[in-house]
C-alpha positions in Angstrom: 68.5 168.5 -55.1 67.8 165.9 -52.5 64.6 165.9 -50.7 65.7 165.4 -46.9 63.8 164.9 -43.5 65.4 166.7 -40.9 64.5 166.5 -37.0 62.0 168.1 -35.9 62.7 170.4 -32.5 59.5 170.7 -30.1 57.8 173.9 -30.2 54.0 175.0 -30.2 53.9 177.1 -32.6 51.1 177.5 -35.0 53.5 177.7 -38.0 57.1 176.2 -39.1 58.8 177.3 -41.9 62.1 175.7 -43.4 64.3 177.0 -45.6 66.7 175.0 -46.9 70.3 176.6 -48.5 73.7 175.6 -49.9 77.0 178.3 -49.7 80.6 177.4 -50.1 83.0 178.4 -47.9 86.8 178.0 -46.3 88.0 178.2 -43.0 90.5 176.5 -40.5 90.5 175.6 -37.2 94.0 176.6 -35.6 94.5 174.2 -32.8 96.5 171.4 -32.4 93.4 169.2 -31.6 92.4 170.1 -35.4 94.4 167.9 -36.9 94.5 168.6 -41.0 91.5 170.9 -40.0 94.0 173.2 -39.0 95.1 173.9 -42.7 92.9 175.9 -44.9 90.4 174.0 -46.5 86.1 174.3 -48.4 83.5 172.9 -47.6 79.9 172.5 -49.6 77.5 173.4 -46.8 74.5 172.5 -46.5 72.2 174.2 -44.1 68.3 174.2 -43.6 66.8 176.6 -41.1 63.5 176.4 -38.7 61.4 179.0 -38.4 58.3 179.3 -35.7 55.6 181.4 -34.6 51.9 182.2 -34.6 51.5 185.2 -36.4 52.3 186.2 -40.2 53.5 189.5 -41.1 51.2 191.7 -43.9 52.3 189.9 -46.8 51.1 186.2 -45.3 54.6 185.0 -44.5 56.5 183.8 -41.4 59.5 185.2 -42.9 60.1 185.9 -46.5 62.5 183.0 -47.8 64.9 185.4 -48.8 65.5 187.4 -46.0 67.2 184.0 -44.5 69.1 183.6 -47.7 70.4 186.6 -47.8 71.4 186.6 -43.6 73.6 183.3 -44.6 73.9 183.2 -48.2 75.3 186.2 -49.4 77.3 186.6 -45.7 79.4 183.3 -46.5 79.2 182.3 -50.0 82.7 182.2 -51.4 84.3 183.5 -48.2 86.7 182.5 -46.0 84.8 182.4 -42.5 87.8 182.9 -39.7 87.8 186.4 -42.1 84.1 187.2 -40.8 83.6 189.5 -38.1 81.9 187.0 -35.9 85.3 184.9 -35.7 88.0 187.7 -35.9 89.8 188.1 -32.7 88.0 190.3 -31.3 85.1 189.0 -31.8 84.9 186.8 -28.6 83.9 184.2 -30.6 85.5 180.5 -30.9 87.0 178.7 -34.1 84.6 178.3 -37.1 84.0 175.0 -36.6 80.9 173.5 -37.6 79.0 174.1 -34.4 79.6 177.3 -33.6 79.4 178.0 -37.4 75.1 176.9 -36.7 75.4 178.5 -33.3 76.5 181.9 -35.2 74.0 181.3 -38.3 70.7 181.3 -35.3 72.3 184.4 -33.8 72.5 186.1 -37.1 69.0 184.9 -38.0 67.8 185.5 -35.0 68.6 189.3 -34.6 67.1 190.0 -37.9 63.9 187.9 -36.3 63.6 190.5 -33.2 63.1 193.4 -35.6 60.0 192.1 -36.9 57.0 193.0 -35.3 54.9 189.8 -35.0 58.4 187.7 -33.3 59.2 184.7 -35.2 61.7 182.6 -33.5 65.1 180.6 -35.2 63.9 176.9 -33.5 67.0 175.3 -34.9 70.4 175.5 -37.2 70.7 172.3 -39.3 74.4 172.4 -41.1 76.2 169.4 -42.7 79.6 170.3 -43.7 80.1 167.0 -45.0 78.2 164.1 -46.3 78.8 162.6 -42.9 79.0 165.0 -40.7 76.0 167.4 -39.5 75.5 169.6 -36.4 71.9 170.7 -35.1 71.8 173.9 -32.9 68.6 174.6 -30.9 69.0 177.4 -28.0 67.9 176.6 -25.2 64.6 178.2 -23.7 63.6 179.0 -27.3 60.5 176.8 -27.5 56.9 178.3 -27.1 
C-alpha cells in the first residue's frame, strides 16, 4: 500500500485518529450532465477517515479501527451503491456521486460516533474514486 499525506482539517482536539480503507463498488449517476457516468460502472475507492476528540473510551481507543471498517467496508464492498438505502428514492438523498458518496460515509460514521459515550467526532471524509480524482468532506461547525 501507498503511504499518503492527506490534509489536515483544523480542530483542537487532543487526539486524531485515521483510518485508512479500500471497497469496490458500482454505481451510476442518471443525469444527462453525467455523461458515460450515467452507465453502470466500478470504481476502486479509496477512502481514509478522521477521527477527533479528547477523551478515549475504556479500552484506550478513540474508536476501535474496526468499527469504521465495518460502518463503510462491509456496507459497500461489492455493492452497487444507487441499491443502498441512503440513495434509493426515497431516501431524499442525491446521485452517488463521489461527494455525496463522503458526505453519506461522515453521516454514517458519524451516527455510530453519537452513541459512544465520550463523543468523538468524524472531522473529515477523504475519498478518491480515481487516481485523479478525490473529494474531502468536512461539516461545517464540526471543529472543537
Amino acid at each position: 500500500m501507498i503511504q499518503q499525506i492527506y490534509p489536515t482539517p483544523d480542530h483542537h482536539y487532543e487526539f486524531e485518529l485515521n483510518k485508512d480503507m479500500h471497497f469496490a463498488a458500482a454505481h451510476h449517476i442518471p443525469h444527462v450532465d453525467a455523461g458515460s457516468c450515467q452507465n453502470v460502472h466500478g470504481h476502486t475507492y479509496f477512502a481514509n477517515i478522521t477521527i477527533g476528540g479528547d477523551q478515549l473510551d475504556d479500552s484506550g481507543f478513540l474508536i476501535n479501527f474496526q468499527h469504521i471498517k465495518k460502518l463503510i467496508h462491509k456496507r459497500f464492498d461489492h455493492t452497487l451503491i444507487n441499491e443502498d438505502d441512503m440513495f434509493t428514492s426515497n431516501s431524499g438523498m442525491e446521485f452517488p456521486t463521489t461527494e455525496v458518496m463522503a458526505k453519506v460515509m461522515w453521516e454514517i460514521i458519524q451516527s455510530h460516533l453519537d452513541t459512544l459515550p465520550h463523543q468523538p467526532k468524524c472531522l473529515q471524509v477523504f475519498l478518491r474514486e480515481t487516481p485523479t480524482s478525490y473529494v474531502i468532506y468536512r461539516p461545517k461547525g464540526n471543529r472543537s
